[in-house]
N, C-alpha and C positions, 0 to 999 in steps of 0.2 A: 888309617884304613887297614884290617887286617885283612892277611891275604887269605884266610877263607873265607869271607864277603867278596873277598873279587872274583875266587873263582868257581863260587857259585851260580856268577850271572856273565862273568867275561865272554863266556863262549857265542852269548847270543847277540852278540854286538861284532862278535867276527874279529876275527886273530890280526890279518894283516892290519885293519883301524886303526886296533889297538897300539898296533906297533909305530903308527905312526904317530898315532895320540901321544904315545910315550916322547917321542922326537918333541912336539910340538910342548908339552909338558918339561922337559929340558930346557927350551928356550924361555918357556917363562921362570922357571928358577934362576939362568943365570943373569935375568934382566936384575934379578932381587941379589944377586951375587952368591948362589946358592947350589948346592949339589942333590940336595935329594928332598925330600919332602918332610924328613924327619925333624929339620928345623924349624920346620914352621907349625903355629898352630893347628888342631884337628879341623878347624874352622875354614882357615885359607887354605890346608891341604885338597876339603872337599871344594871349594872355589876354583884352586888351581886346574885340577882336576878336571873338573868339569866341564870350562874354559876352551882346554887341551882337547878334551875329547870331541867336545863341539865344533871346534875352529876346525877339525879335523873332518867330522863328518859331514857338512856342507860341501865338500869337495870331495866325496865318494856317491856315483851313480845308482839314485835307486834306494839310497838310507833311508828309513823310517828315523825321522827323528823326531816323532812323538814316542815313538816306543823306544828307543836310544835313554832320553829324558827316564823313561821306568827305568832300566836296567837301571841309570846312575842312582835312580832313585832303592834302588836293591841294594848297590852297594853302599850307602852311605845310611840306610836306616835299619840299625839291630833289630828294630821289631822285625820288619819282613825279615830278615837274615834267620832268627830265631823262629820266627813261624815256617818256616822252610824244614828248619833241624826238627821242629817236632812233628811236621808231618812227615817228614820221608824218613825218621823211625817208627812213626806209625803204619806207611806202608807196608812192612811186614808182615804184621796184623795179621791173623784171619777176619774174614769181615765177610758177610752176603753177598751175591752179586747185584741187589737193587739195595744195599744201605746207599743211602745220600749223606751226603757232606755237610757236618754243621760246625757250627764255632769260627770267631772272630779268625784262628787263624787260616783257615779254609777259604773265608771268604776273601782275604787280607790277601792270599796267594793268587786268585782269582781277579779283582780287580789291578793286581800289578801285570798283570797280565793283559789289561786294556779292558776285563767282561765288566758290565755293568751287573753288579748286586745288588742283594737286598735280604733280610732279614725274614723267612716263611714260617707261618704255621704248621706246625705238620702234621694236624686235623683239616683244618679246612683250604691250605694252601696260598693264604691270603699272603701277601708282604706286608710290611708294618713301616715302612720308611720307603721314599724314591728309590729309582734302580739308581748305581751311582757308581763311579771307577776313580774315583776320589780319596783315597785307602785314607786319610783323616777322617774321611764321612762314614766311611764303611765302619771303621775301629768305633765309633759315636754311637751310629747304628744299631751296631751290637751291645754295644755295655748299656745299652738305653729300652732296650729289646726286650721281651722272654722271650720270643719267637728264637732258633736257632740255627732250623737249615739253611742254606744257602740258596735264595732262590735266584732265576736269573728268565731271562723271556727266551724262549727257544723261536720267536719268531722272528725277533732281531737282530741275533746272534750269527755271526760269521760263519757259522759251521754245526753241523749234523752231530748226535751222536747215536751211535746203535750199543746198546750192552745187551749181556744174554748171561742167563748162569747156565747153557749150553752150547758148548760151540760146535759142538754136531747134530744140535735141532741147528743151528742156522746153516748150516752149510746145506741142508737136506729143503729146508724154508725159502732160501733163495733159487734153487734152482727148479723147483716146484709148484711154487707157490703164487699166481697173479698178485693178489694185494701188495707182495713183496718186490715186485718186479723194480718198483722205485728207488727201494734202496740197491737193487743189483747192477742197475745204473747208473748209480753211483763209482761202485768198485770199478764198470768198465770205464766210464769217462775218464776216469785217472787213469787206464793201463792196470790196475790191480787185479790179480784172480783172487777170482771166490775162495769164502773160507772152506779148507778142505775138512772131513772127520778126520777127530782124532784115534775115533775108536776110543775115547774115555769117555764114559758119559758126566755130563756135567761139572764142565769145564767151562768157569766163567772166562769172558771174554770184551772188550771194549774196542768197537772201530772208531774214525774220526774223520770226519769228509769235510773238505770247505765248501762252504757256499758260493755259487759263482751268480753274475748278474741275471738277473731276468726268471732266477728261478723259482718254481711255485710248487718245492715240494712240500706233502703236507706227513705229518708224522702217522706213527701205528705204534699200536699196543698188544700183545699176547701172552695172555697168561694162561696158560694149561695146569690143569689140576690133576694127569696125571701124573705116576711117580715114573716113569719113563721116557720124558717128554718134557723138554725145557718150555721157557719164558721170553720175550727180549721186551725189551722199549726202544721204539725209535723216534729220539727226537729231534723235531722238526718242525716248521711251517713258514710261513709267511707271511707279510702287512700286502695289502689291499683296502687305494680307500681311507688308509689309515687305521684300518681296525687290523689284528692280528686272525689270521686264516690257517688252517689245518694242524692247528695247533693246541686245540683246547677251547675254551671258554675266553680266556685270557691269554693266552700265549707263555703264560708263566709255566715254569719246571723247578724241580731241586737240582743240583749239582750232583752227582752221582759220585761214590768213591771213587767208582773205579778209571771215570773219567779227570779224577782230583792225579788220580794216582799214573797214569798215564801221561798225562802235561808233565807231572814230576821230573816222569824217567827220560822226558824228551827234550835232546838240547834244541829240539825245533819247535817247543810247543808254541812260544808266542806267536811265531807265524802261522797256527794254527785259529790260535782265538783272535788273531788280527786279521786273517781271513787272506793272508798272503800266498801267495799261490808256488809251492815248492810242493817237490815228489816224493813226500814222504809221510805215511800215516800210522803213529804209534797205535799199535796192541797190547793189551796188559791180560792177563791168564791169572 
């Protein structure tokens, strides 16, 4: 296991676990008559391992240990580790504020993260395979594909997103605006204040809101064709019934960079797209 595969996912499994995983991981080497992990093959190390980490997180309050299971699964598979390195050098990038996310490793990043994908057109927005959080199925998906963006149901999905390549049209939009009132509801439920101007115009921006029980927000759209005067998407909606509501035709959306690139930066993102409920919502500019 190299140590930059661990510590690019250690954080989201939480420091003191870890510490104990470590304890509990010790015991099981000296039962083998053994000191570190180096003795053993890459095989039983990931067994050990895991083992340790598990015995351990059954006996912390409140573990997700379906998402625990990913992170192990982060550290022990090069491809995610690798699809990680080349997108967060590609965060640098300049890029639009409405380019969407395509490619095996986008979407690879996303299902490790619990979102159910799939493989979109990006004419008619159709998928080409099941939604899926199965990163074997998703990697299949894609190489089986010509479809590339990442699409995903914004209706099913744990959490909201708003982008803009304006962030002082939305800070002027929310406090203005009826249609908008929904998503400013948003920012107060959580304690968050509105986004302020920057005084730069067109300054992209990504907010992230989780979804709570019983809620039936439906999404919006604005594109302004003046050159003084931003854009956003807000996605959103909801199942009713069974069918997907406020969301489209279908409920389906693409992955958005900037929302790709936001999860990135955030050692909180999983509890984001897992719809966990913690006070804190990453911005990307």
């Amino acid at each position: 296991m190299d140590q930059s595969d661990f510590d690019a996912f250690a954080v989201m499994a939480g420091e003191e676990m870890l510490k104990r995983a470590g304890e509990a991981l010790g015991r099981r080497l000296s039962a083998r008559g053994l000191t570190d992990l180096a003795a053993v093959s890459p095989d039983i190390q990931e067994q050990l391992y895991r083992e340790a980490v598990m015995e351990t997180a059954v006996h912390v309050p409140g573990v997700d240990l379906a998402m625990l299971s990913r992170v192990l699964d982060g550290i022990f598979r090069s491809d995610l580790s690798d699809a990680v390195q080349r997108l967060v050098g590609e965060s640098g990038e300049v890029y639009d504020a409405f380019d969407f996310a395509s490619g095996v490793d986008a979407a690879v990043l996303m299902a490790f993260f619990g979102l159910p994908v799939a493989p979109m057109e990006r004419v008619s927005g159709a998928i080409t395979s099941p939604l899926t959080n199965e990163i074997d199925a998703v990697v299949e998906a894609f190489a089986t594909s010509k479809a590339d963006l990442v699409g995903y149901s914004s209706a099913l999905a744990p959490f909201y997103v708003l982008i803009t390549d304006c962030q002082d049209t939305i800070a002027q939009v929310l406090k203005s605006e009826p249609k908008a009132a929904r998503i400013a509801d948003l920012f107060a439920r959580d304690g968050l204040p509105l986004p302020e101007p920057l005084g730069v115009p067109f300054v992209k921006a990504c907010w992230i809101f989780r979804r709570r029980p019983n809620d039936r927000v439906g999404g919006l759209m604005y594109l302004d064709p003046r050159d003084d005067w931003g854009s956003y998407f807000f996605f959103a909606g909801f199942v009713e019934d069974g069918e997907p509501k406020g969301a489209g035709p279908d409920g389906l959306k693409p992955i958005s960079r900037q929302l790709l690139y936001a999860l990135l930066r955030s050692p909180d993102a999983h509890s984001f797209v897992q719809g966990t409920p913690k006070p804190i919502t990453p911005t990307s500019h």
